[in-house]
N, C-alpha and C positions, 0 to 999 in steps of 0.2 A: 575409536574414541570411546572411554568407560563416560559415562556420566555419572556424578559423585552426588546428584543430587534428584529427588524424584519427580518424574514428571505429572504434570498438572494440567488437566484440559475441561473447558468450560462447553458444555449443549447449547445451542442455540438453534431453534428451528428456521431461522434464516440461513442460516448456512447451506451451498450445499452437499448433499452427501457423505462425498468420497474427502472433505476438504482435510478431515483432519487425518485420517490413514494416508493421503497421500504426503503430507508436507512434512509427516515425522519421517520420512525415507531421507529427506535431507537436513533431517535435525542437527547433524555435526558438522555441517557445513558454518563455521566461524568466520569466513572473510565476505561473505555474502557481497561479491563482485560486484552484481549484476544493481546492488543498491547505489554502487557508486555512480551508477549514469542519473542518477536522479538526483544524486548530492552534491557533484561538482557543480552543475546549473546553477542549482539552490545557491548555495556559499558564493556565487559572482553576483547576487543581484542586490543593491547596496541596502535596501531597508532589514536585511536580514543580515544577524552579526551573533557576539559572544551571546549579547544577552536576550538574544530571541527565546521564546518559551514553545519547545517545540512539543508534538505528539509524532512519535511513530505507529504506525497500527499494522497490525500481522507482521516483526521483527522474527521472532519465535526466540532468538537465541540474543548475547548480546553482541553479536557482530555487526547490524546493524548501526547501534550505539556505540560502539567503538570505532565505526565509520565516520558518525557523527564528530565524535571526541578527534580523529586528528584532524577535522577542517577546523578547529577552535570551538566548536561550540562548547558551552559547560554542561557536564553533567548532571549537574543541581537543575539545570534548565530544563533537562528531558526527560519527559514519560514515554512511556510504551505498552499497549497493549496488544491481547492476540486469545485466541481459542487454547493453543497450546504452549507450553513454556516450564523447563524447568529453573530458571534463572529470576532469582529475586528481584534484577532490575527489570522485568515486565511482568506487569500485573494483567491479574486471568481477566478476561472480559469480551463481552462482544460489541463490536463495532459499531452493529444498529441499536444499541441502548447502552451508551457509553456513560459511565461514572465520572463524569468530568461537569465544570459549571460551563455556564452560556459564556462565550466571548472570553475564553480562559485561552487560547494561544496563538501564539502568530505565525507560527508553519505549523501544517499538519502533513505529515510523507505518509503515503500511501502506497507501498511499495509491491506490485504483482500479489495482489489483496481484492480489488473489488471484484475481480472475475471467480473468486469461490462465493461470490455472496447470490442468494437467490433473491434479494427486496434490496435490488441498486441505491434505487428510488430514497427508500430507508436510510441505507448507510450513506448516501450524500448529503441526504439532510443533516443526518447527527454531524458530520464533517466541517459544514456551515456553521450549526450549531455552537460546535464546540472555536470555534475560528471568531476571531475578531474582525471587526470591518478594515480589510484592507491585507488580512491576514495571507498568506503564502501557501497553494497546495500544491501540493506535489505527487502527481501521479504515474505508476507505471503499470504494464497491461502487456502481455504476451500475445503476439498475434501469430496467427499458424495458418498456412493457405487452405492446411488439412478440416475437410469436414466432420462433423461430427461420428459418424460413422466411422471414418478413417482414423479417428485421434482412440475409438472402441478398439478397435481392431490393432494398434500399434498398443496400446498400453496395456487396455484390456477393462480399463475402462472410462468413465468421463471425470478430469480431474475436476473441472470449475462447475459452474451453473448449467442450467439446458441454453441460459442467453448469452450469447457470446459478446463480444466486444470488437469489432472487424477493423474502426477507424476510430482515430478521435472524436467524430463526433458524435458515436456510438459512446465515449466515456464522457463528455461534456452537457448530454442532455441529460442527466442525473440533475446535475447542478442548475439547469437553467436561466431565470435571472440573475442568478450569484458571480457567474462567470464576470471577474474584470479584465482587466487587462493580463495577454497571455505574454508570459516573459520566454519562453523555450517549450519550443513542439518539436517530434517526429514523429511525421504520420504516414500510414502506407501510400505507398504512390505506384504506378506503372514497372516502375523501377524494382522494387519490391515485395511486388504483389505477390511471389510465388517462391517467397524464402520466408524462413521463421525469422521474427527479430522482436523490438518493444517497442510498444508505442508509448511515448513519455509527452507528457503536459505537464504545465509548470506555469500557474496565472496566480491572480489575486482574489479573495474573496469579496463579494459589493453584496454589501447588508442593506 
């Protein structure tokens, strides 16, 4: 894949490290699969439709968004931001101090994003923030039975934070009181403990 247009990456000392050297190894990836398990959910739950005003965060490309576009949502509806990006439909920016107003959208996707951030805490707020009361999130998270050492030693080095994410409720206490009602989990179980897969949540915002 050439890319015809130049890419663009924003610092953030929250982030960490390795985040952005690692995600541009799959910058040409365009059908970004792995977001569909977080968008189908989304598009069955009835308060969310055409005219939702969504926010994607860490998209990179605009596969994501064109995920979006065939469940119906509009275009005109959706923003996106990320660290890296050379595509005009996501603007450069970072997560934990995001360009957006208070109570500006009604889904906010979060797609295999908050495990590079090193100030959770941070980037859940701004999430809340930027979400209306009653708002829709959507999050997904990579879980690996591998420890950290072992995740060194297979890639060579660590792609997300030093703090891992192991269960949902390792991604839900970011949000704390905010969590309302949860519409679609998968969370690791006995069953799964010792295979790679995603842990996905999908609840309401309570302001």
């Amino acid at each position: 894949v050439i890319l015809k247009r130049k890419m663009r990456t924003f610092q953030t000392p929250d982030a960490a490290q390795n985040t952005v050297s690692h995600n541009m190894k799959s910058i040409s990836n365009l059908s970004v699969e792995r977001s569909l398990s977080l968008i189908r959910p989304l598009a069955s739950i009835s308060r969310v439709n055409a005219e939702s005003k969504i926010l994607t965060i860490g998209p990179r490309t605009e596969g994501e968004i064109l995920n979006l576009l065939s469940f119906g949502f509009r275009r005109s509806n959706i923003k996106a931001l990320d660290l890296i990006s050379y595509s005009p439909w996501v603007l450069l920016g970072d997560m934990h101090q995001m360009p957006f107003s208070d109570d500006e959208f009604d889904v906010c996707l979060s797609g295999w994003v908050l495990a590079y951030s090193d100030n959770k805490k941070r980037a859940a707020e701004e999430m809340v923030r930027v979400s209306r009361n009653g708002a829709i999130v959507a999050i997904g998270v990579a879980y690996t039975p591998l420890t950290k050492q072992e995740i060194v030693n297979k890639v060579g080095y660590l792609p997300g934070s030093e703090e891992r994410m192991r269960s949902l409720k390792d991604v839900l206490k970011w949000f704390g009181p905010h969590v309302g009602t949860i519409f679609f989990q998968q969370d690791v179980d006995e069953k799964n403990e010792n295979t790679e897969f995603n842990l996905i949540v999908i609840f309401s915002i309570k302001k």
